[in-house]
Backbone as ProteinMPNN parsed JSONL, in Angstrom:
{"seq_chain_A": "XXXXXXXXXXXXXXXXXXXXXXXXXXXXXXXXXXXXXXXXXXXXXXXXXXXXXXXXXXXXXXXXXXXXXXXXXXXXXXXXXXXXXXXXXXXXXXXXXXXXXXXXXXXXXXXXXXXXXXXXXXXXXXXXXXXXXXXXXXXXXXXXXXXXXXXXXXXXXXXXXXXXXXXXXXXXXXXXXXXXXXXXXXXXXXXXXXXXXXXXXXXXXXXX", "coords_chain_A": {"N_chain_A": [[23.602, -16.706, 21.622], [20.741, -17.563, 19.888], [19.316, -20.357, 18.404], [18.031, -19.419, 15.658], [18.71, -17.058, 15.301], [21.271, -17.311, 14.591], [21.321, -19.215, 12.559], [19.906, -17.096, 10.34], [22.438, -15.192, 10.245], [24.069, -16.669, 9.131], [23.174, -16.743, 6.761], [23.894, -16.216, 3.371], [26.431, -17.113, 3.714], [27.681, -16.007, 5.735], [28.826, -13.694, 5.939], [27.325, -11.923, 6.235], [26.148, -8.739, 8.793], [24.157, -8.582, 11.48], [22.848, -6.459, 11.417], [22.934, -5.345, 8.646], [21.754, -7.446, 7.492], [18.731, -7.098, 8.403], [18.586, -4.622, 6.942], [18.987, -5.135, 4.145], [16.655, -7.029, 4.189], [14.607, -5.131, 4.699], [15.193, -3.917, 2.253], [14.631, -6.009, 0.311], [11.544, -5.863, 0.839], [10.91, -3.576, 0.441], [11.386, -3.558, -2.705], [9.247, -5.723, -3.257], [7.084, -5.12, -2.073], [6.12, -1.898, -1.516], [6.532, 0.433, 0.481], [4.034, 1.156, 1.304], [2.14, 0.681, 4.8], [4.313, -1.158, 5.664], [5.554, -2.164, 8.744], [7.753, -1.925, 11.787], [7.127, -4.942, 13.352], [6.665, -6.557, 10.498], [8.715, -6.472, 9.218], [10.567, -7.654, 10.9], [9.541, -10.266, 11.158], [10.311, -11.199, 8.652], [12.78, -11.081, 8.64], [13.349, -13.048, 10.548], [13.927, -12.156, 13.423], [13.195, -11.556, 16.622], [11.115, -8.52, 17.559], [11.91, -6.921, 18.887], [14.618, -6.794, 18.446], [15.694, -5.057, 16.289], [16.198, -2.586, 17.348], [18.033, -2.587, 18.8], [19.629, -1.889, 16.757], [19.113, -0.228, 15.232], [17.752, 3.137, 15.813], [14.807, 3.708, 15.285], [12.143, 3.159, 13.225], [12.029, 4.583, 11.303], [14.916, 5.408, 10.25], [15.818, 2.74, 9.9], [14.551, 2.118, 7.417], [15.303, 4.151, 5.642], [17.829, 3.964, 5.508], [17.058, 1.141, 4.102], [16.089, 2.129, 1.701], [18.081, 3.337, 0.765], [19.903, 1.471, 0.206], [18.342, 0.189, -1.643], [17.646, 2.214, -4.174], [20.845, 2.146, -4.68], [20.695, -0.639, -5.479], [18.73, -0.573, -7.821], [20.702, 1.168, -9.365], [22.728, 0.246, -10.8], [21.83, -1.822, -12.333], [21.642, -0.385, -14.478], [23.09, 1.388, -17.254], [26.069, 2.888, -16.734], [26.818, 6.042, -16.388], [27.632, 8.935, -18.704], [30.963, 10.633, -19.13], [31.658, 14.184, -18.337], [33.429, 15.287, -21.667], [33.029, 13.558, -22.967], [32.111, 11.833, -25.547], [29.07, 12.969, -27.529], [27.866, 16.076, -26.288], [24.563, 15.969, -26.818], [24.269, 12.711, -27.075], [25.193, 12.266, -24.499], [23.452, 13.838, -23.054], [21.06, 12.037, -23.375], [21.758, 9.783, -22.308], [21.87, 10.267, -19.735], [19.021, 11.481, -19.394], [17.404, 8.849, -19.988], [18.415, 7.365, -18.258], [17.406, 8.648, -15.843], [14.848, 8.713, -16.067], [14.026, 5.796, -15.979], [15.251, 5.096, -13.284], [13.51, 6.474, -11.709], [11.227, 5.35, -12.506], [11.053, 3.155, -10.955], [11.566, 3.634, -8.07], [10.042, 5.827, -7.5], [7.497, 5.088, -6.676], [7.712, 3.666, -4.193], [8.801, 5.678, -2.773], [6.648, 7.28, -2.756], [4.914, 5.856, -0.664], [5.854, 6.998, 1.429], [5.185, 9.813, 1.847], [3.666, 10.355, 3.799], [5.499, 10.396, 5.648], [7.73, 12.096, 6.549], [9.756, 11.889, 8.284], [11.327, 10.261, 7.219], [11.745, 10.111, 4.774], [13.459, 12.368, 5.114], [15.585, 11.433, 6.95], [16.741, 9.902, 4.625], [17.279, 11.674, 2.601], [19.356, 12.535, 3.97], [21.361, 11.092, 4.436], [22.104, 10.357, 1.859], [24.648, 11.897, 0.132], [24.688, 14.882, -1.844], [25.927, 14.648, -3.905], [26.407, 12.287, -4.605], [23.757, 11.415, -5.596], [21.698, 10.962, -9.169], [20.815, 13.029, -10.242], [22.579, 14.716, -8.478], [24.371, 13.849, -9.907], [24.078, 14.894, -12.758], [23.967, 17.95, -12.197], [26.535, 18.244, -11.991], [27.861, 17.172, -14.092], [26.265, 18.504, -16.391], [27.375, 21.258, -15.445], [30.478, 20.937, -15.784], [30.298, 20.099, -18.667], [30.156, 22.469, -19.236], [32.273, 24.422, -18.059], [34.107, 22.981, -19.992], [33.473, 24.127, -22.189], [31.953, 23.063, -24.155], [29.305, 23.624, -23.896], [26.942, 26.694, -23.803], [28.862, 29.281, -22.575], [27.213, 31.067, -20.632], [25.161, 29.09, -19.656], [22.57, 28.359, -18.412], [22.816, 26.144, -16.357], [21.881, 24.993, -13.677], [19.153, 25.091, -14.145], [18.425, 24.077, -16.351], [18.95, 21.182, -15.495], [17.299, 20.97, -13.177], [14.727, 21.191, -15.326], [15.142, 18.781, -16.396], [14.6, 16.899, -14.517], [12.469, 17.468, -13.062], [10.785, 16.565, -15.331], [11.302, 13.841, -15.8], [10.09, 13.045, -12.53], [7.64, 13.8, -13.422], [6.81, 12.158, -15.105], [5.871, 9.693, -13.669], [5.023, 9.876, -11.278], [2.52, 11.564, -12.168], [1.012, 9.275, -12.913], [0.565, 7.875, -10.509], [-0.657, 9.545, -9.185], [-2.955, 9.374, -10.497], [-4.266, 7.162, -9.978], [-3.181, 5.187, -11.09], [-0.743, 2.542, -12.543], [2.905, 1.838, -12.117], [4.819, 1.008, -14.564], [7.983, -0.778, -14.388], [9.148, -2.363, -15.911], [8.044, -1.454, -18.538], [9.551, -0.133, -21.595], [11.21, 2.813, -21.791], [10.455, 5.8, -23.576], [12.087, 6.516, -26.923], [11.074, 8.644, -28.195], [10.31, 10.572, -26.065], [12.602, 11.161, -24.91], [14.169, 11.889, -26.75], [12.801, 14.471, -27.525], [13.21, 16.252, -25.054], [15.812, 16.35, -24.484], [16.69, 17.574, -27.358], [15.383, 19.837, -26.48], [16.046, 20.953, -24.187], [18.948, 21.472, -25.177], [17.91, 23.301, -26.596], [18.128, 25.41, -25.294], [20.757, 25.784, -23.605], [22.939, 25.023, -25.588], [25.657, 25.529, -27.301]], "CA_chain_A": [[22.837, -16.424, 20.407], [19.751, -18.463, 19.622], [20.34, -20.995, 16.895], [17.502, -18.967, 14.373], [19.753, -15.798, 15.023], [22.759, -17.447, 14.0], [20.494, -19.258, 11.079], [19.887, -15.816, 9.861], [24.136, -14.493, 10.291], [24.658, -18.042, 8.562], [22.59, -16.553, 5.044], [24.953, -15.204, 2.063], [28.223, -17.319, 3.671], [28.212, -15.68, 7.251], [29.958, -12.403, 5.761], [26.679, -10.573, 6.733], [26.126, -8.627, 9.923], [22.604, -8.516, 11.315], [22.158, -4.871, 11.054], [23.041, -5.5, 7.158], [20.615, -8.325, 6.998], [17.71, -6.127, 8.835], [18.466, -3.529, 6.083], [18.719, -6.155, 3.26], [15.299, -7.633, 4.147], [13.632, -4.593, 4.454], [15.242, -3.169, 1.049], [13.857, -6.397, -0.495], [10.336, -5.826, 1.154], [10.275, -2.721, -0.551], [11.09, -3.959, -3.582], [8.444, -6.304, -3.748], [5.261, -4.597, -2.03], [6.384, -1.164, -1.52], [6.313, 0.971, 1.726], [2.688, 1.406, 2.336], [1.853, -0.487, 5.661], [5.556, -1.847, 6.102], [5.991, -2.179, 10.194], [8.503, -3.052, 12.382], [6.978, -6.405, 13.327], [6.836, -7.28, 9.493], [10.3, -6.64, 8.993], [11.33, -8.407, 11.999], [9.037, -11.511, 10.664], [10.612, -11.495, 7.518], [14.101, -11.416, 8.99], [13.654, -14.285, 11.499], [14.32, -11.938, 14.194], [12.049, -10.625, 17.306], [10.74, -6.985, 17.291], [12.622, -5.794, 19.57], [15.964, -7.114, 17.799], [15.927, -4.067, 15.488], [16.081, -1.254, 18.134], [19.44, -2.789, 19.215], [20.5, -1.595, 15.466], [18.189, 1.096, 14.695], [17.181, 4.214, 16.618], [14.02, 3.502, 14.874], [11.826, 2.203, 11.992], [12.922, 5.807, 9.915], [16.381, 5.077, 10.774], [16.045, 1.424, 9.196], [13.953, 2.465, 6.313], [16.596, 5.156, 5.153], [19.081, 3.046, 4.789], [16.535, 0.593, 2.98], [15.91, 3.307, 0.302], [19.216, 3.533, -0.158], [20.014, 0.604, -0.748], [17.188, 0.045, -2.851], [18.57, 2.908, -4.853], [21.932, 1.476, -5.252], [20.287, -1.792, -6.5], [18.371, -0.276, -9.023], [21.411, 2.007, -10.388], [23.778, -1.317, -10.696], [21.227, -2.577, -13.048], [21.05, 0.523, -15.205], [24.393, 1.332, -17.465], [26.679, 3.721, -16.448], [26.508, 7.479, -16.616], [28.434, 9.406, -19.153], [31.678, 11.4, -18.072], [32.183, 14.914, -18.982], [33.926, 15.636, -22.383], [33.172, 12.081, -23.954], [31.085, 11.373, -27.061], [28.503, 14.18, -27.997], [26.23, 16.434, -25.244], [23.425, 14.944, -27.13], [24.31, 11.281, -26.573], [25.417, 12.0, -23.399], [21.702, 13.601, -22.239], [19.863, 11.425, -24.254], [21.722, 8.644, -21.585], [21.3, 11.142, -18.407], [17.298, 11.433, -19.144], [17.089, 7.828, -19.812], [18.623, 6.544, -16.661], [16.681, 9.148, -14.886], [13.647, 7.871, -16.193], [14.026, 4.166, -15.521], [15.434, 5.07, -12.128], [13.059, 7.322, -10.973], [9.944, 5.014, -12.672], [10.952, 1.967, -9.82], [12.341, 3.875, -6.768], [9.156, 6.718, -7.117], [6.438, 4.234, -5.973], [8.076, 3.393, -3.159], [8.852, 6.856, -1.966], [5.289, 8.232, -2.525], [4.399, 5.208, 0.281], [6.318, 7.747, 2.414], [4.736, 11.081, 1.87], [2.837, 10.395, 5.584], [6.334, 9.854, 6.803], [8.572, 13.386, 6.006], [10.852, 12.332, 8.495], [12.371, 8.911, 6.551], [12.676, 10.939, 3.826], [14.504, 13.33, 5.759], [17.031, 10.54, 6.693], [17.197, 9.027, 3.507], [18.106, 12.576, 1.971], [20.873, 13.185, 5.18], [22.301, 9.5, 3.868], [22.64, 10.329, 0.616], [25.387, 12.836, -0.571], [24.192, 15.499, -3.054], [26.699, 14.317, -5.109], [25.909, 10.79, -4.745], [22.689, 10.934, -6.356], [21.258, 11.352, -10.34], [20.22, 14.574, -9.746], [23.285, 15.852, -8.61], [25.5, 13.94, -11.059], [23.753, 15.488, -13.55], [24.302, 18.874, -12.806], [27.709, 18.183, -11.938], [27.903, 16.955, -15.808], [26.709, 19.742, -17.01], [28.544, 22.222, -14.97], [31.995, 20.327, -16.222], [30.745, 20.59, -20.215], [30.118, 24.261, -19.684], [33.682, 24.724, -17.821], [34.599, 22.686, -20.733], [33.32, 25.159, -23.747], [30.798, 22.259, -24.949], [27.622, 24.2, -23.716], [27.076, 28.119, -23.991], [29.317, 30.052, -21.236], [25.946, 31.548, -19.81], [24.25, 28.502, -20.291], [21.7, 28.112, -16.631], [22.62, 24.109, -15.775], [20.86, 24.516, -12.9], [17.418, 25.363, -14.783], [18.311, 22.576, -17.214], [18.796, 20.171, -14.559], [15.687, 21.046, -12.944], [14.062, 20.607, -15.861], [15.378, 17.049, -16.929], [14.493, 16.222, -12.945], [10.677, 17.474, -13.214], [10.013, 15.517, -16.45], [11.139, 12.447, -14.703], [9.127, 12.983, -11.741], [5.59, 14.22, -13.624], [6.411, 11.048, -16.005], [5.701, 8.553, -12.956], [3.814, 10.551, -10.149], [0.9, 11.914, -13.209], [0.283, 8.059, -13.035], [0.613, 7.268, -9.436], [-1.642, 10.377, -8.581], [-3.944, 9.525, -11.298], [-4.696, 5.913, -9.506], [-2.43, 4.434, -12.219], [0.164, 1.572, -11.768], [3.51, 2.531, -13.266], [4.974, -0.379, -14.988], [8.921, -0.849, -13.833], [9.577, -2.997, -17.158], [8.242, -1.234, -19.797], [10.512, 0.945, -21.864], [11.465, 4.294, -22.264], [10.254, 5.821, -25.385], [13.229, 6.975, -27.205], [10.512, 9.876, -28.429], [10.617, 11.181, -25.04], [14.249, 11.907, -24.628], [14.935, 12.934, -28.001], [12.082, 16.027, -26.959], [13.394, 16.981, -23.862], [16.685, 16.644, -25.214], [16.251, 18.859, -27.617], [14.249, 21.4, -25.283], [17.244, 21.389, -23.328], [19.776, 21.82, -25.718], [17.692, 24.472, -27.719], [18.532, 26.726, -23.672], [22.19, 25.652, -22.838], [24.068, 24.358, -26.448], [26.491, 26.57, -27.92]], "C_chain_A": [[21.878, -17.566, 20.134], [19.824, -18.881, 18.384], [18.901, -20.049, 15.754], [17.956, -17.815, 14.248], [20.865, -16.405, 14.361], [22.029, -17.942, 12.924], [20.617, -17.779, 10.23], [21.375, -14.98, 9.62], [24.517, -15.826, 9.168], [24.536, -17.543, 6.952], [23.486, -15.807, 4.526], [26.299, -15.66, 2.634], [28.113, -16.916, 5.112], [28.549, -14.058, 7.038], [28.607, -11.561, 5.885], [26.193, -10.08, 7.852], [24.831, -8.71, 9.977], [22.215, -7.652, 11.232], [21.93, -4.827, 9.073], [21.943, -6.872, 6.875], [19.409, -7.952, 6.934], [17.895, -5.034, 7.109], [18.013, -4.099, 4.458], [17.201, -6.662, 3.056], [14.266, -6.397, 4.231], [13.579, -3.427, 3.02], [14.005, -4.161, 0.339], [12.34, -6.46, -0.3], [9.847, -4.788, 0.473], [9.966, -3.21, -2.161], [10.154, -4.776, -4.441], [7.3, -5.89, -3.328], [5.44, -3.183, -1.879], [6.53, -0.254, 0.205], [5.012, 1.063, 2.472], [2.689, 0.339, 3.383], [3.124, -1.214, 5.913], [6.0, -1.544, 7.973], [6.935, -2.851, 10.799], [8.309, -4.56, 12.807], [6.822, -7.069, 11.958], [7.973, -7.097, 9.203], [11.393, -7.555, 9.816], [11.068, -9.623, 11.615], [10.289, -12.056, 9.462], [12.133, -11.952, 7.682], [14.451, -12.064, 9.764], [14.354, -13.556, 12.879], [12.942, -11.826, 15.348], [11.562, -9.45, 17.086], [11.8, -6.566, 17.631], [14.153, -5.735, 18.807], [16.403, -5.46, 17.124], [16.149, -2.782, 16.106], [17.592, -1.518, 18.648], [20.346, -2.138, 17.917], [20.194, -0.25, 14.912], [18.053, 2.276, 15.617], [15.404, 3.763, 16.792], [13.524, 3.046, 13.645], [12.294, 3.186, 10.946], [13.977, 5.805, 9.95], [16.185, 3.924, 9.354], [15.163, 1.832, 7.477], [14.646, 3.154, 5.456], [17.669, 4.614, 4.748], [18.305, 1.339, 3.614], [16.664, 1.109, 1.782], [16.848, 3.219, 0.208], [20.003, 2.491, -0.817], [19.316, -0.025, -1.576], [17.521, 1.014, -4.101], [19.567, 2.336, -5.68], [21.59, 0.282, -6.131], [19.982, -1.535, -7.591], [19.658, 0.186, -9.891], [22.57, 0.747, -10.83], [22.986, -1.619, -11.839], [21.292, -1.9, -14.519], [22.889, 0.617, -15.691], [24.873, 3.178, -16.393], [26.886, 4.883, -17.455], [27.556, 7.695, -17.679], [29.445, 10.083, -18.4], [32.093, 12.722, -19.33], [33.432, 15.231, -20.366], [33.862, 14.146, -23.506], [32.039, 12.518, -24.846], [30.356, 12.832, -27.281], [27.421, 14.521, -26.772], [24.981, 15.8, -25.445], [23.391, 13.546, -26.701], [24.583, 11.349, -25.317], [24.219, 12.691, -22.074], [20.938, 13.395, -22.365], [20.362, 10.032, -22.68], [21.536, 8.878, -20.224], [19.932, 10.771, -18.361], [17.091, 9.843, -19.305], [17.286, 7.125, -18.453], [17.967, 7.511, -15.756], [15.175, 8.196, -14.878], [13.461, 6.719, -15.466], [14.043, 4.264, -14.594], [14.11, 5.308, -11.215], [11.416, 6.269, -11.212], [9.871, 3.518, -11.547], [10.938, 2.709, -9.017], [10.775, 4.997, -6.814], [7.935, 6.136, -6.369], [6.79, 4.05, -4.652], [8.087, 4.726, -2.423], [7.48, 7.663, -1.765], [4.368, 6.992, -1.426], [4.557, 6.247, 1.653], [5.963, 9.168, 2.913], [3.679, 11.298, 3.366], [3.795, 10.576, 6.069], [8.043, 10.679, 6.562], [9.797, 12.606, 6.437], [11.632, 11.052, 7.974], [12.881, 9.544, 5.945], [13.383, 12.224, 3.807], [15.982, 12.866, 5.794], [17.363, 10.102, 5.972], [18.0, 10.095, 2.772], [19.854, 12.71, 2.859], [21.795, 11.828, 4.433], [23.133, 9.531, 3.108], [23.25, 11.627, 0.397], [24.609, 13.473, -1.672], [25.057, 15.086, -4.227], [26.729, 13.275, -5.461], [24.727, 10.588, -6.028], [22.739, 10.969, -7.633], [21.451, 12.351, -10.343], [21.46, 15.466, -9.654], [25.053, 15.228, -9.64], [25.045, 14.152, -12.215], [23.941, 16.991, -13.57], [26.199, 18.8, -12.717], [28.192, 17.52, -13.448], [27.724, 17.827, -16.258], [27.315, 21.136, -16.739], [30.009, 21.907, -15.496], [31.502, 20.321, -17.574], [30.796, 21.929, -20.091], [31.074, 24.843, -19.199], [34.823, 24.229, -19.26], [34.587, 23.29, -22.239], [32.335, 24.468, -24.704], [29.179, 22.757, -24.99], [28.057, 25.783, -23.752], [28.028, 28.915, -22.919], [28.534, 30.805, -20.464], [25.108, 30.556, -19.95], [23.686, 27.788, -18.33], [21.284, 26.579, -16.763], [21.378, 23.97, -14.904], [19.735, 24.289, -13.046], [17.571, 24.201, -15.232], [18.339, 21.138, -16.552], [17.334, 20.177, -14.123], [14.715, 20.69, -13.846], [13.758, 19.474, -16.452], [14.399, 16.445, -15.489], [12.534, 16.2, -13.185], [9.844, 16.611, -14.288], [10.209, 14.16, -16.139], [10.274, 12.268, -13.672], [7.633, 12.954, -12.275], [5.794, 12.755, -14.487], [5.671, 9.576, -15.31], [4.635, 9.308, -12.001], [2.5, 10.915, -10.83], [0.178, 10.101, -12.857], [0.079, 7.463, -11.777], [-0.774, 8.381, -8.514], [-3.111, 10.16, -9.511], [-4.711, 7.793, -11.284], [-4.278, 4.613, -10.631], [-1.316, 3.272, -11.615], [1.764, 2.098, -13.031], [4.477, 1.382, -13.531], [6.574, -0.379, -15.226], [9.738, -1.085, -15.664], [9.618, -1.778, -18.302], [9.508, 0.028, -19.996], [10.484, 2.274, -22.08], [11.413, 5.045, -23.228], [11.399, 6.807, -25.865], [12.591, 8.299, -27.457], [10.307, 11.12, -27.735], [11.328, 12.1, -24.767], [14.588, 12.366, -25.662], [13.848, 14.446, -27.406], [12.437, 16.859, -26.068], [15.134, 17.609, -24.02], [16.99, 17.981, -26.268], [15.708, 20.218, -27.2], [15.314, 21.452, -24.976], [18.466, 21.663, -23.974], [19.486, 23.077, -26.215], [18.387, 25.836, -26.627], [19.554, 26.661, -23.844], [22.74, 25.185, -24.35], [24.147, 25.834, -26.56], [25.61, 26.769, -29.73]], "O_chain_A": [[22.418, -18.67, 20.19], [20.217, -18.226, 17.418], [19.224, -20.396, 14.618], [17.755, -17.274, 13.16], [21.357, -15.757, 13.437], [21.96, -17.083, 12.045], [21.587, -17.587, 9.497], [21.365, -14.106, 8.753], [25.442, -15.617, 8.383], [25.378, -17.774, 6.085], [23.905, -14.798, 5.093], [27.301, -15.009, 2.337], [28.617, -17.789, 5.819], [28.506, -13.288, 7.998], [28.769, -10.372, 5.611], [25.53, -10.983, 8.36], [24.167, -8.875, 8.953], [21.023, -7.637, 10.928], [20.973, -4.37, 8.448], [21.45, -6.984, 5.753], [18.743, -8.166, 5.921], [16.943, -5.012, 6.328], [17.077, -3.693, 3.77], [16.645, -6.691, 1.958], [13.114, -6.611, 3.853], [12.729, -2.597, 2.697], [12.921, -3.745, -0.071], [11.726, -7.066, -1.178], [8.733, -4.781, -0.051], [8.877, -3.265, -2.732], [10.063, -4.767, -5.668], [6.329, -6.164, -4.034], [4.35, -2.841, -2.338], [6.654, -1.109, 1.082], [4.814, 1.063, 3.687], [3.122, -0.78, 3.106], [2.856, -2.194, 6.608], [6.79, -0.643, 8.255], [7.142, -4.049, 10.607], [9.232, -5.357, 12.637], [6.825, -8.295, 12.066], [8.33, -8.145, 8.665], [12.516, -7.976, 9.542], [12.041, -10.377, 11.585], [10.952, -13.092, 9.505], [12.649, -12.894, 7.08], [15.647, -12.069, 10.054], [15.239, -14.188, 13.456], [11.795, -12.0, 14.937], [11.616, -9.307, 15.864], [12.601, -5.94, 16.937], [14.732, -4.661, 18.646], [17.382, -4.841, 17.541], [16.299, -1.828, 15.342], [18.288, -0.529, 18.883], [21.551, -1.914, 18.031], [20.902, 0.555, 14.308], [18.657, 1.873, 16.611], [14.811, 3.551, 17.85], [14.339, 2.517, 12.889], [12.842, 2.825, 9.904], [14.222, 6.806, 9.276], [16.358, 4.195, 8.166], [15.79, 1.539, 6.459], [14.612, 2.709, 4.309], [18.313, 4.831, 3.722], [18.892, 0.725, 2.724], [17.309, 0.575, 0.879], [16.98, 2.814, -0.947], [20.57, 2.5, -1.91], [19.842, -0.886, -2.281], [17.67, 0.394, -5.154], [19.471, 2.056, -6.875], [22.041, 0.141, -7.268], [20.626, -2.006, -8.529], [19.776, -0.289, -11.02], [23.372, 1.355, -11.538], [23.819, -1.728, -12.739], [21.082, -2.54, -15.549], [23.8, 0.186, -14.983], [24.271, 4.054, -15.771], [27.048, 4.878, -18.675], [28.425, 6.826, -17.749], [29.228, 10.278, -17.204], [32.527, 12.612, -20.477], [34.542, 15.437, -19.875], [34.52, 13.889, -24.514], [31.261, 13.463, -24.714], [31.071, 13.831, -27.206], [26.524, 13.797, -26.342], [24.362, 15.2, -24.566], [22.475, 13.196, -25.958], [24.193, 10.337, -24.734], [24.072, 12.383, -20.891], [19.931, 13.946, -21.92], [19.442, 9.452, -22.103], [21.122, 7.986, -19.483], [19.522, 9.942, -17.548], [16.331, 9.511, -18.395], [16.471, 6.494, -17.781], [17.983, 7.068, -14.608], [14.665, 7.398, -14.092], [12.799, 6.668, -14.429], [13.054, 3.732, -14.09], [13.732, 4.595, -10.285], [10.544, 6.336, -10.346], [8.813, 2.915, -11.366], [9.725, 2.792, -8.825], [10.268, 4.844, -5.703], [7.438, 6.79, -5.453], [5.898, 4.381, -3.871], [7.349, 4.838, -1.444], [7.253, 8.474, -0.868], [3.154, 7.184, -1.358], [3.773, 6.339, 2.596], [6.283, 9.646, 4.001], [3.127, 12.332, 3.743], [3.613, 11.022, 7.202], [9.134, 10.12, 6.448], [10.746, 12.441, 5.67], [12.743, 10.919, 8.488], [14.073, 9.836, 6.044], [13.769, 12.921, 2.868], [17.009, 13.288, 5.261], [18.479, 9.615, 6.151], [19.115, 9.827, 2.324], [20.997, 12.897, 2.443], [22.928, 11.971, 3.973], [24.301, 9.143, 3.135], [22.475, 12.582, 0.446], [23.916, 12.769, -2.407], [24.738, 15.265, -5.403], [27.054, 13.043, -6.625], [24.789, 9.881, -7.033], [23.933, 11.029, -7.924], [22.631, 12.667, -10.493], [21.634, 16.508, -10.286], [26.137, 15.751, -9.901], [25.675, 13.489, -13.039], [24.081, 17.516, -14.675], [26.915, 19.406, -13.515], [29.414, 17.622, -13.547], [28.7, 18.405, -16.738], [27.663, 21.951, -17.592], [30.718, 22.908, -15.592], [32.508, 20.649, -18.204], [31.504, 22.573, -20.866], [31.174, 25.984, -19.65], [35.89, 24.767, -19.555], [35.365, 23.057, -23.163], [31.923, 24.973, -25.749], [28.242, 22.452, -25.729], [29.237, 26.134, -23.737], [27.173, 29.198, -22.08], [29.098, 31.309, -19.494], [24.044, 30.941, -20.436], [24.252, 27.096, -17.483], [20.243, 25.988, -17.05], [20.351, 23.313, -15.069], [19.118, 23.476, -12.358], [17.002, 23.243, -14.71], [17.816, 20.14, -17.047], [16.412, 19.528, -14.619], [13.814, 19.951, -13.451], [12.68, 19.094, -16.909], [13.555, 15.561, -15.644], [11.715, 15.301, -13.377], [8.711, 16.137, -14.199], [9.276, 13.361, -16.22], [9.561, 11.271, -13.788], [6.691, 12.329, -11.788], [4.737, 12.126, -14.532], [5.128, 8.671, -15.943], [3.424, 9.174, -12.177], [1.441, 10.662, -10.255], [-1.01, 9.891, -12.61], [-0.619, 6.449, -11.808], [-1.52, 8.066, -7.587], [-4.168, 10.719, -9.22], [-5.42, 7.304, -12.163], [-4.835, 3.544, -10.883], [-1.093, 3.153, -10.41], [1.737, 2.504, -14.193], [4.919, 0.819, -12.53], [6.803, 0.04, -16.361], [10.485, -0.363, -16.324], [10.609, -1.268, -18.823], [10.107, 0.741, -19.191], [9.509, 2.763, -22.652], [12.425, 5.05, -23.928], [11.612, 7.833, -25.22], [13.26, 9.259, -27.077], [10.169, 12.249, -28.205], [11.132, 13.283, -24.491], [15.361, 13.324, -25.649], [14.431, 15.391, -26.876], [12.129, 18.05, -26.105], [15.58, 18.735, -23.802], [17.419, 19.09, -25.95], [15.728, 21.351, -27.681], [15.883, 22.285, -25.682], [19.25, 22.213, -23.2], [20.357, 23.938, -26.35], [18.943, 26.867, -27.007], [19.869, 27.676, -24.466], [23.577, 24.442, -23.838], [23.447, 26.801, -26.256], [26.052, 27.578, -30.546]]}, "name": "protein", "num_of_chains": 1, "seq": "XXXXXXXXXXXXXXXXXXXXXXXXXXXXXXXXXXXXXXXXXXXXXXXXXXXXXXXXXXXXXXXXXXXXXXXXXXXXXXXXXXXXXXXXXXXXXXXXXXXXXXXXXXXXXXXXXXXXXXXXXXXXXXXXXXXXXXXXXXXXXXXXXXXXXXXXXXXXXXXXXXXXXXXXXXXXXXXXXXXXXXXXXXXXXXXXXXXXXXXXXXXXXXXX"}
């Protein structure tokens, strides 16, 4: 092993492999310039390896990228509180804190993914990665499928629509600005005016 490979196994204690370092360095590459223009020789730079290093770990650069996103993902949702769980506090408070953490989520991690829209098949592997049940998305309807088993929402009350529609107002809230040569600003906050609206919209369909 060449001593700037082992340099590199040495960072965070030793306890990380180099496939997990490769993935590490090219989560945080997203995080700070986004996907456009990200190549295997800048990822390799960044990680003190050669080029070729990464093909010993990877298939390829959509391979390594896929598992970036996801852990880019995970980072973000760590930061963000934790989801409600079926039958606690009130439906309202509990998809007033659904649409918020969609929001937030979706207003970091969407920039990055619309770098990818040249590049179907990452976000092919990034979807195969991720469990449907893993994500927002689908622990949201899986929330409201469990109040409406639970008698808290209407017994005909169409989750799936209501999901869909929490999901689309997250998306048009960040992409309107990314398609409209806008910058979409990670920090700012979430206007509580927002989620009480949609909230409401969505309760006025699915409450009892």
């Amino acid at each position: 092993m060449s001593p700037r490979r082992a340099a590199v196994l040495r960072d965070g204690g030793g306890e990380r492999s180099l496939r997990e370092h490769l993935i590490a360095t090219a989560e945080r590459m997203i995080s700070e310039r986004g996907t456009i223009g990200l190549t295997v020789r800048g990822i390799a730079r960044e990680a003190g390896v050669a080029d070729g290093v990464l093909y010993n770990h990877f298939a390829d650069k959509e391979e390594l990228l896929a598992h970036a996103l996801r852990a880019r993902v995970r980072a973000v949702e760590r930061g963000l509180p934790a989801l409600p769980e079926p039958g606690s506090d009130t439906i309202e408070a509990n998809l007033r804190a659904y649409v918020t953490h969609g929001m937030a989520l979706h207003r970091t991690i969407l920039p990055a993914m619309a770098g990818l829209l040249a590049q179907p098949e990452t976000l092919t592997r990034f979807a195969d990665l991720v469990g449907s049940g893993e994500t927002w998305r689908g622990r949201l309807i899986g929330y409201l499928r469990a109040e409406r088993d639970l008698g808290r929402l209407a017994p005909d009350a169409q989750v799936d629509a209501a999901a869909r529609m929490i999901v689309g107002v997250c998306h048009e809230a960040v992409l309107s600005l990314l398609f409209g040569g806008g910058l979409v600003p990670e920090a700012m906050p979430v206007e509580p005016t927002e989620v009480d609206a949609l909230v409401a919209a969505v309760l006025a369909g699915i409450g009892r």
